[in-house]
C-alpha positions in Angstrom: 0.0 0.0 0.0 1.1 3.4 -1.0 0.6 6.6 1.6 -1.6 8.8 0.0 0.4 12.3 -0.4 -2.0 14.9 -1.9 -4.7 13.7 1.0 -7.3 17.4 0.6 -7.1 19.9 3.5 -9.4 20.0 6.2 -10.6 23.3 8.2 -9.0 21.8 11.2 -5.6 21.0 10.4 -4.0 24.2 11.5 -4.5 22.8 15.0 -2.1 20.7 14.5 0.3 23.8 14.3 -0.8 24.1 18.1 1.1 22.1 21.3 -1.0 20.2 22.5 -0.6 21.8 26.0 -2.3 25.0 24.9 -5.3 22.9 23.6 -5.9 20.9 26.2 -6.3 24.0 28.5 -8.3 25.9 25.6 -10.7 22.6 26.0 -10.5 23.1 29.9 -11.5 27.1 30.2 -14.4 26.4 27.6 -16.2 23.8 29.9 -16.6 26.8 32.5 -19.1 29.0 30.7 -21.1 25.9 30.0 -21.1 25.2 33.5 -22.0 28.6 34.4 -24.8 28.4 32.3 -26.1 25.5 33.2 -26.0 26.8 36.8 -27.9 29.3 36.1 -30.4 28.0 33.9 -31.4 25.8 36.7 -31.7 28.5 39.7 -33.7 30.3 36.7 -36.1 27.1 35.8 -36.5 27.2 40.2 -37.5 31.0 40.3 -39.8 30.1 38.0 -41.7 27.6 39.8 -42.8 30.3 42.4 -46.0 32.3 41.4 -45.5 36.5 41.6 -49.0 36.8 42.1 -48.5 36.6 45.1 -46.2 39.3 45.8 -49.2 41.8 45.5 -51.2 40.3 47.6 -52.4 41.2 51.0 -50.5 38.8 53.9 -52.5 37.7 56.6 -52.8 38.4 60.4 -50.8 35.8 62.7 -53.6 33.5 64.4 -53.7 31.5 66.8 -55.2 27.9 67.4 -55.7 26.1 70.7 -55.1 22.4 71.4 -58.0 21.0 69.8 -57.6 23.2 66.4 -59.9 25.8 67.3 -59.4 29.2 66.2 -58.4 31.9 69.4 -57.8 34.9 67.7 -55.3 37.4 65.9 -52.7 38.5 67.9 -52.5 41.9 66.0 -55.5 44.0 67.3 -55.6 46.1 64.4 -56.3 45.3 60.7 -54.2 43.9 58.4 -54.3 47.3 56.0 -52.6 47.3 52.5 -51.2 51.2 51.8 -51.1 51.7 47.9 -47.9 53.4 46.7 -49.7 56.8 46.9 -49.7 56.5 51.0 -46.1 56.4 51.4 -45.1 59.9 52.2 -41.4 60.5 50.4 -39.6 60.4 53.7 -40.7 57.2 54.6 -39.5 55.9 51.0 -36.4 57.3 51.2 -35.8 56.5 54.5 -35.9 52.8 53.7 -33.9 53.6 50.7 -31.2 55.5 53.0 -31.2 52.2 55.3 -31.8 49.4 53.3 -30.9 49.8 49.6 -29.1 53.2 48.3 -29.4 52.2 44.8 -33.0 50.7 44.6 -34.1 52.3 42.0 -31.1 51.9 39.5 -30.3 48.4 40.1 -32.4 45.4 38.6 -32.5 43.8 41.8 -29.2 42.7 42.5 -26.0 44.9 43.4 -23.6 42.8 42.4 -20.5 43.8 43.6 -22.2 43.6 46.9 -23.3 40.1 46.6 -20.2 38.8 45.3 -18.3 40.6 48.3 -21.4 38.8 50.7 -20.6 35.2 49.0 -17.1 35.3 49.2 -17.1 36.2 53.1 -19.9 33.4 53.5 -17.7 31.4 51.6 -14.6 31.9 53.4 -16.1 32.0 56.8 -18.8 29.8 56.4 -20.9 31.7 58.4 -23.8 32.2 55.9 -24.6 35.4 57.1 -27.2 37.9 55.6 -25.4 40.1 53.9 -25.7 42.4 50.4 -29.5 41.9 49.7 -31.3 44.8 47.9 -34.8 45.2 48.9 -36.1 43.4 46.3 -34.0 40.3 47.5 -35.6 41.1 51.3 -39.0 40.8 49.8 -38.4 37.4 48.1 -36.9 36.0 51.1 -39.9 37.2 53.3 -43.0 36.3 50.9 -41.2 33.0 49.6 -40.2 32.0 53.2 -36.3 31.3 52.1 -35.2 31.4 55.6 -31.9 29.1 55.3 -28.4 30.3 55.4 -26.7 28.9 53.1 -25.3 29.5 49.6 -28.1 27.4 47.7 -30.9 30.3 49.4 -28.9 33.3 48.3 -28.4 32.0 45.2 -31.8 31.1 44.4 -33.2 34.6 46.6 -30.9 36.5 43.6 -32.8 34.5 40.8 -35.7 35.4 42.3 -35.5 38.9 43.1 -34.5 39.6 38.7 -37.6 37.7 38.0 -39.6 39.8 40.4 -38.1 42.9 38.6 -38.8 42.1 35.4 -42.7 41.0 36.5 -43.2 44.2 38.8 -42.4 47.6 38.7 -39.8 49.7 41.1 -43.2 50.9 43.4 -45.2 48.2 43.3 -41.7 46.5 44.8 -41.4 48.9 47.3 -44.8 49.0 48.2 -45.2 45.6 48.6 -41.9 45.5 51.1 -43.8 48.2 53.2 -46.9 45.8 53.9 -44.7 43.1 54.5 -42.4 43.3 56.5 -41.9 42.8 60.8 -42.0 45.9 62.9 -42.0 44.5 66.4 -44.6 44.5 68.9 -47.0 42.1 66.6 -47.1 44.9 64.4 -46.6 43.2 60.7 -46.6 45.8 58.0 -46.4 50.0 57.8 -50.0 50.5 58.6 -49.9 48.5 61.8 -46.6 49.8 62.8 -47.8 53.6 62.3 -51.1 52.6 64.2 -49.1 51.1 67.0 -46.5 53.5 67.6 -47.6 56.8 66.6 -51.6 56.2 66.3 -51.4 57.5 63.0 -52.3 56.8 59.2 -49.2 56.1 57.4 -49.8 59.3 55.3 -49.3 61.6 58.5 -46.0 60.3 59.3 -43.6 63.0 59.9 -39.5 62.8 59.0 -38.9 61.5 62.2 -41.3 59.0 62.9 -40.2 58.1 59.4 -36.9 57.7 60.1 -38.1 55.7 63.2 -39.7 52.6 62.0 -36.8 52.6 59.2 -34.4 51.9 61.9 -36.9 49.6 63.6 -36.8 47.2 61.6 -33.2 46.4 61.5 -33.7 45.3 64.9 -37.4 45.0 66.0 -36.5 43.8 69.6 -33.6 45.9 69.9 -34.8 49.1 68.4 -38.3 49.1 69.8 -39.6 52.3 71.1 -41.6 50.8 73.1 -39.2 48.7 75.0 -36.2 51.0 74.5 -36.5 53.9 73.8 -32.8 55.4 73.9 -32.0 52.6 71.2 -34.5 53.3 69.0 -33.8 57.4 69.2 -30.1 56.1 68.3 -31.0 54.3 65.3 -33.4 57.0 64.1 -30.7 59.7 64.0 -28.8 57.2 62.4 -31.1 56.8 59.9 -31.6 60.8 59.4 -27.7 61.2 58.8 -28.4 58.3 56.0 -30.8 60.4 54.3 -28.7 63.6 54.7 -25.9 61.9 53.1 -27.9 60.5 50.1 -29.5 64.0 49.5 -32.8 63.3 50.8 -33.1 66.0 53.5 -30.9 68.8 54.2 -28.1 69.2 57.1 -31.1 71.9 58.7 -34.3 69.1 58.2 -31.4 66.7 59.8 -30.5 68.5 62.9 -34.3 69.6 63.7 -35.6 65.7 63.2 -33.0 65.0 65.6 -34.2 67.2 68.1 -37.7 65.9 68.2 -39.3 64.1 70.9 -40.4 60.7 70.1 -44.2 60.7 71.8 -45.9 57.0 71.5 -48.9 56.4 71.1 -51.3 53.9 73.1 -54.6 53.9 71.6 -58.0 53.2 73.6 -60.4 51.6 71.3 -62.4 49.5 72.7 -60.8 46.1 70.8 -62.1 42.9 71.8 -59.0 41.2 73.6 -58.7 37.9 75.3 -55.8 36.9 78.1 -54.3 34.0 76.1 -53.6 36.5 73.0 -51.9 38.6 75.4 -50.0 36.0 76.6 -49.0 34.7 73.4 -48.3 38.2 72.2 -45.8 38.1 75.2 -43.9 34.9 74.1 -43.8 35.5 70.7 -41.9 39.0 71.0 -39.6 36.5 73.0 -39.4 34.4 70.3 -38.7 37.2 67.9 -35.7 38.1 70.4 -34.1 35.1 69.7 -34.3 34.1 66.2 -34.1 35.9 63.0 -37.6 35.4 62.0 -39.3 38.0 58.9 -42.3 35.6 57.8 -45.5 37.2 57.3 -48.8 35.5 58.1 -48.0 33.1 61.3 -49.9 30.3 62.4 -49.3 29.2 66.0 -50.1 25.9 67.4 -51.0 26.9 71.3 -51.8 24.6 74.5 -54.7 26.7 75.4 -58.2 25.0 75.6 -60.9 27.0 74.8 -63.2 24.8 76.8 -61.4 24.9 79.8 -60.7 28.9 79.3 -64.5 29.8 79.3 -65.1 27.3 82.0 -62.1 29.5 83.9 -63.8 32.7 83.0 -67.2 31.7 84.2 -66.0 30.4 87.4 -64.3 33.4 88.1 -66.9 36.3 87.6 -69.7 34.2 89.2 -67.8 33.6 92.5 -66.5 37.1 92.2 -69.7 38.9 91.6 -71.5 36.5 94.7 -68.5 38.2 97.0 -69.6 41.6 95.4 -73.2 41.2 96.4 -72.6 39.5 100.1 -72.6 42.0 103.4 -68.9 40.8 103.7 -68.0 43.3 100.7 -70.3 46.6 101.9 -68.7 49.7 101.3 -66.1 47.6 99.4 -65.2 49.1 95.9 -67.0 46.8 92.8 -67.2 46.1 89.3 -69.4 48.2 88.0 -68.5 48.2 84.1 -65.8 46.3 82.0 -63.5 49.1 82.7 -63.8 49.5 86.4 -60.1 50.0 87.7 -60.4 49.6 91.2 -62.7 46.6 91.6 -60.8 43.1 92.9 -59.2 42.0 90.7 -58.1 38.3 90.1 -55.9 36.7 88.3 -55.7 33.0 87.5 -53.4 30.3 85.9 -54.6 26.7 85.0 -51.1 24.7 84.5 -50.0 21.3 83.6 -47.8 20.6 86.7 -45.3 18.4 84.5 -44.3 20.5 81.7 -45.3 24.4 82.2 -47.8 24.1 79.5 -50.6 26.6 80.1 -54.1 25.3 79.8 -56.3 28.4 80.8 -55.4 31.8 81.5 -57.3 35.1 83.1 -55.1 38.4 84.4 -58.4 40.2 85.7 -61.9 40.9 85.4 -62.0 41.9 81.9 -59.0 41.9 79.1 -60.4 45.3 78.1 -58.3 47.1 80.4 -55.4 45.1 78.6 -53.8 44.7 81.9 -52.5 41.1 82.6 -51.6 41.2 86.5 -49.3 38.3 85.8 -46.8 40.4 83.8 -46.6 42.9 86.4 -43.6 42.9 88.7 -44.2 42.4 92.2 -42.5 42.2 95.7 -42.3 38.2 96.2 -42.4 38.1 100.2 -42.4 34.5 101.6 -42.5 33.2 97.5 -39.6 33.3 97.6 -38.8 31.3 100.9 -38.5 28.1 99.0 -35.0 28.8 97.4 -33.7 30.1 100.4 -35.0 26.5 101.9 -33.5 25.0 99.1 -29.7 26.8 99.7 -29.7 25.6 103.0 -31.1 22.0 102.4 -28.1 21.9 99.3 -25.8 22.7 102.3 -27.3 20.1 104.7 -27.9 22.9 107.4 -31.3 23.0 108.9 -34.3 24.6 108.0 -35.8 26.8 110.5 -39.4 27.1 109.6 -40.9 30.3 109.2 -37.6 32.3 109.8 -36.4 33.0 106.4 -33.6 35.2 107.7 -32.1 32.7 110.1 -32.5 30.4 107.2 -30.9 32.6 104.3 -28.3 34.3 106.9 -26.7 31.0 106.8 -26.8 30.2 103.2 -25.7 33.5 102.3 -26.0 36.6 99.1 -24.6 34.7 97.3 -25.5 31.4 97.2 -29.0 32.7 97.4 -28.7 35.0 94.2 -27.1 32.0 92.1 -29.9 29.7 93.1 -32.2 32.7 92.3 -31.0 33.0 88.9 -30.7 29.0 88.1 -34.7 29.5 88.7 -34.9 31.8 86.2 -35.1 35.2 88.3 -33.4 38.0 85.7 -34.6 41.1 87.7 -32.4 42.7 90.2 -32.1 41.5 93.5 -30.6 43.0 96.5 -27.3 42.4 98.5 -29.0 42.8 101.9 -31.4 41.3 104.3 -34.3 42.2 102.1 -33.3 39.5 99.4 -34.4 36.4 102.3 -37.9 38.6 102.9 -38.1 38.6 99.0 -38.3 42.3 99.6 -37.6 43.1 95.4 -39.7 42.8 92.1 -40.1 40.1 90.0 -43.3 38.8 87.6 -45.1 36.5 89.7 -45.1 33.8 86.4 -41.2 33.7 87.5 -42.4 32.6 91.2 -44.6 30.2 89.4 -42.2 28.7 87.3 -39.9 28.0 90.7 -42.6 26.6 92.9 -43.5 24.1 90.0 -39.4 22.9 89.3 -39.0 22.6 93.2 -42.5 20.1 93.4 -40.9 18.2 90.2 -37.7 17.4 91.5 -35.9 20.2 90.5 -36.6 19.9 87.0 -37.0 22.8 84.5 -40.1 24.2 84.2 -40.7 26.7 81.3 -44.0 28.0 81.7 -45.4 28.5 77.8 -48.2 28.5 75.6 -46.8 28.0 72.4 -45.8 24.6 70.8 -45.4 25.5 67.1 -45.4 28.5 65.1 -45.5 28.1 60.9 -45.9 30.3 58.1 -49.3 30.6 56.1 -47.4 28.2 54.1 -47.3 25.8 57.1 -43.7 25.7 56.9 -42.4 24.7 60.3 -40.1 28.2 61.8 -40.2 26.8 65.5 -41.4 23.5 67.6 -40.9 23.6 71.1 -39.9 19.7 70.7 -36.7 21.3 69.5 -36.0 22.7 72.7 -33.8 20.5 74.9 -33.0 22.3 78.1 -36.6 22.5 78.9 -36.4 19.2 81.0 -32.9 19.3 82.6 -32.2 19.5 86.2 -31.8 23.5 87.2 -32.1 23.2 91.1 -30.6 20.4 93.5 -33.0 17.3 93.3 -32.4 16.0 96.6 -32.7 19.7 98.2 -36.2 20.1 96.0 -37.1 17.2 97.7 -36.9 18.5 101.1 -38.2 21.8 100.9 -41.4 20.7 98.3 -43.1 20.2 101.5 -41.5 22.5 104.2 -43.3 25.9 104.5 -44.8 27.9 102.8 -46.1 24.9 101.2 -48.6 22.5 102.7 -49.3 18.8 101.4 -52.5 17.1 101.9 -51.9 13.3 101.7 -55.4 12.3 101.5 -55.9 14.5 98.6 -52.5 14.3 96.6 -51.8 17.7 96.1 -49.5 21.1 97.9 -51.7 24.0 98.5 -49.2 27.6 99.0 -51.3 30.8 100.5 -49.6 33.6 101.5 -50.0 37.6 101.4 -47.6 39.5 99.3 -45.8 42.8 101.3 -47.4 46.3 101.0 -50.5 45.2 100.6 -50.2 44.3 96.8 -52.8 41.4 97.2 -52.4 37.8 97.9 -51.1 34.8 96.2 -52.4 31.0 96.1 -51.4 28.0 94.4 -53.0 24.6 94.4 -50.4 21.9 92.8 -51.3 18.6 91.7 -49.8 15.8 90.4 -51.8 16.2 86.8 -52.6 20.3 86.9 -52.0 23.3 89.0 -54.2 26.3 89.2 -52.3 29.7 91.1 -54.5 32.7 91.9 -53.5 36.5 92.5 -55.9 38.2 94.6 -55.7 42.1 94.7 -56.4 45.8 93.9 -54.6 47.7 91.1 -55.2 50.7 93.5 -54.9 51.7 97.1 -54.2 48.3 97.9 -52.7 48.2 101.3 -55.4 50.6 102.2 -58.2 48.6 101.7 -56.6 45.2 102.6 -56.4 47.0 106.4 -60.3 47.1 106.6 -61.7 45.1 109.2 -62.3 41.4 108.0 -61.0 41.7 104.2 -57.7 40.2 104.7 -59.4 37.2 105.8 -62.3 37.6 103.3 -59.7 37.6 100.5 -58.0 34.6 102.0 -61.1 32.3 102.3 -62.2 33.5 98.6 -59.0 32.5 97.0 -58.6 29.1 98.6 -62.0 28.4 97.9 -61.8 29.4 94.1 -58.7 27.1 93.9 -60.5 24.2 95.1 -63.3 25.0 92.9 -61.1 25.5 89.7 -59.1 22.6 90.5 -61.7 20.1 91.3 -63.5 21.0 88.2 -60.6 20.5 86.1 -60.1 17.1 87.8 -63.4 16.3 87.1 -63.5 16.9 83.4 -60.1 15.3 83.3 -61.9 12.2 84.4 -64.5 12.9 81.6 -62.2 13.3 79.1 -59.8 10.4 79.7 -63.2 8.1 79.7 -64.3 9.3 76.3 -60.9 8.8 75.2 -61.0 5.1 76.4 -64.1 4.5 74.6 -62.9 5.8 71.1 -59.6 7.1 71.0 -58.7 10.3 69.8 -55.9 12.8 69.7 -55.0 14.8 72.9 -53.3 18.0 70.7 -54.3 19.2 67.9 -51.0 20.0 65.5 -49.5 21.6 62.3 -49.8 18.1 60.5 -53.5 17.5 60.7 -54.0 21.5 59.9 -52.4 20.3 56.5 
């Protein structure tokens, strides 16, 4: 066979005139922009999966569901309003530009020398931290619930946010962040925020109230007006020198917004409340404290039972209004509308003695005062006579009864305080003879929470109401499963032991359960606590005025003392008994004691 010499030219023989080196690394740096855009043709195809409608439409209120399923209420007492783009005074747009997103209206949702610079310190930290997002990238994490840290969420929050762009103008955007987002205080949205905090429509806003709930929301519970004010002032002028330095007010407008006094509001209407949204109002602003959390439209999954709530509140006024109408109460102050202030109040707590989990809840005669007496601070007196039992029963020294000073002289400050604070007491508490006397404030839930871990062995004893919280979407954001340290050992078990039945408490063998009575100091009412081995019901008897006053007349110190323990016998026996009831019918066809997020679905 011959070679064949005149073979015809191909296109492709000049590569042969190439080493072979260079075209291997030619083939190598061409695979990359395929990659790339296969990357991002799939985080494309995945922001297309979500449906924009719903960007413009109105979120709903967070509600709340007891055990069973049934529906408690909203925990926002006013309407969940949606403010067209016409609303929004200029100041309040461009003091959310200032703060959140200089260049809003130039970029097409993504700065991206700002996310690149977020990515690669996520990246080389792996931290996953928040960082670089635009407004429009806030608003796609906060109506598409795209809460997780990591890479794959920012990524996909960026795909997102372009195809929001390109769906939705720059004010409908901006609007639609407004109504969304978390201002603190249960307030979801501008309207509710402006209601809340100034009493205003979001139209009458003025530059510093502007600049206000701007700052607010980079930290609802630590810029809150409400709960610090110095903080929040901070973070407004912060704000105001933002919008000086983007042009949006001048150095004059600046210095005079500055100067303003920030007046809040609290407004009077006469809004149906109830004591359990209170008290979960309460614990989800705790929540809030500790995670991260900008979902719109919560669900919460409570242990509240509405039967045994309405029960509570019928028991209550009828014993209550029989004291009113004896000859024991003439000349006595009584409730005369739903907003009598100086009428006896009481407040009660139905409790699951095992876990903290509150059944039924009432902090007066009527929620329309929107006082609960269990969140207000109170002297503790002889409550607080248990852990100075306990430091001295940890030390193996004796317990002198009914001589708490004796008792805590020999445990010490010290000791006393750390026990104190293993309890849960947060509040300050003195270095003196006082602290034995429980001569300082603290919220009388706090007492509760230590009686119940001292008659469970020392274990900890988290009182709550909520179990679950989800997003309209149902998407789980917290379970209180989750939480481990909610039955480990906080106080000494063989101490808890000792003193669970040492004074002030009193066990009655026949009937398997502690009784606790006592008066608090000054006057401020009395306390009573009934704990069994199932439930426990504690009582707060009292005035909100000229207390110690009218606990001095003749025969009402002992009045008070024979109502409350016979309204904890009756609440607790009645519990007892439908318990009985219930644990029957369950027998006979089974059925399931909580109601969750699963069977919702």
């Amino acid at each position: 066979m011959f070679e064949e010499t005149n073979r015809k030219k191909r296109w492709y023989d000049w590569l042969g005139l190439v080493p072979s080196r260079i075209i291997r690394i030619l083939l190598v740096l061409s695979v990359f922009p395929l990659c790339l855009a296969i990357f991002l043709g799939i985080y494309a195809y995945r922001a297309n999966q979500f449906n924009l409608d719903e960007i413009a439409q109105r979120p709903d209120n967070c509600l709340a569901y007891d055990i069973h399923g049934k529906l408690i209420g909203s925990l926002s007492s006013e309407a969940r309003l949606h403010v067209t783009r016409d609303q929004l005074p200029e100041n309040l747009v461009n003091a959310f530009i200032a703060r959140e997103d200089e260049d809003f209206f130039n970029h097409s949702g993504i700065v991206y020398t700002s996310m690149f610079r977020s990515l690669w310190r996520n990246l080389v930290t792996m931290s996953y931290a928040q960082g670089g997002s635009t407004i429009t990238m806030q608003l796609a994490r906060n109506c598409y619930e795209l809460k997780d840290k990591t890479i794959d969420r920012k990524i996909l929050e960026m795909a997102l946010a372009r195809r929001i762009e390109q769906h939705y103008n720059k004010d409908t955007i901006l609007t639609a962040y407004l109504n969304r987002i978390y201002f603190g205080q249960q307030c979801y949205g501008i309207a509710q925020a402006a209601k809340k905090y100034f009493g205003k429509r979001v139209s009458e806003l003025t530059l510093p109230e502007c600049a206000t709930l701007a700052g607010l929301v980079r930290g609802p519970s630590i810029f809150n007006p409400i709960t610090d004010k110095t903080a929040s002032i901070r973070e407004r002028n912060n704000t105001l020198d933002r919008m000086e330095e983007c042009g949006f007010i001048s150095p004059e407008e600046c210095e005079s917004a500055k100067e303003a006094t920030m007046d809040l509001h609290s407004t009077d209407r006469n809004l149906i409340l109830s004591y359990p949204i209170m008290r979960l109002g309460r614990e989800m602003d705790t929540l809030h404290q500790n995670q991260e959390e900008e979902t719109s439209g919560l669900i919460l999954m409570t242990t509240f039972d509405l039967a045994e709530q309405r029960e509570l509140e019928r028991t209550c006024e009828r014993i209550l209004l029989q004291l009113e109408a004896s000859p024991a109460w003439k000349n006595m102050p009584k409730r005369i509308q739903s907003y009598s202030t100086n009428c006896l109040q009481a407040a009660v707590l139905c409790v699951e003695s095992s876990s903290g989990r509150i059944i039924a809840e009432i902090g007066g005669r009527s929620p329309l005062d929107k006082i609960d007496r269990w969140s207000i601070p109170r002297k503790v007196g002889l409550l607080f006579l248990p852990l100075v039992n306990l430091g001295a029963a940890d030390k193996n020294k004796n317990v002198i009864r009914n001589s708490p000073l004796a008792t805590g002289r020999v445990v010490g400050y010290r000791r006393t305080k750390e026990l104190a604070v293993m309890a849960g007491f947060t509040d300050p508490m003195p270095d003196s003879d006082a602290l034995y006397l429980g001569m300082f404030d603290a919220p009388l839930d706090t007492c509760i929470a230590t009686i119940l871990s001292i008659q469970q062995k020392g274990q900890n004893i988290h009182l709550h109401s909520i179990t679950q919280v989800a997003s309209s979407r149902q998407s789980l954001i917290f379970s209180r499963d989750n939480i481990k340290k909610e039955r480990e050992e906080i106080l000494p078990t063989e101490a808890a032991q000792v003193v669970s039945s040492l004074p002030p408490f009193s066990v009655n063998i026949k009937g398997k359960f502690t009784t606790l009575s006592t008066p608090l100091p000054d006057g401020d009412g009395f306390f009573f606590a009934r704990i069994g081995k199932q439930f426990s019901v504690f009582i707060w008897l009292g005035f909100d005025r000229d207390g110690a006053e009218l606990m001095n007349r003749k025969g009402i110190s002992n009045t008070l003392k024979n109502l409350g323990e016979h309204l904890s016998a009756t609440i607790y026996q009645s519990m007892q008994k439908r318990a009985k009831i219930k644990k029957k019918q369950a027998t006979e066809r089974p059925v399931s004691s909580a109601y969750s997020l699963d069977q919702a679905s």
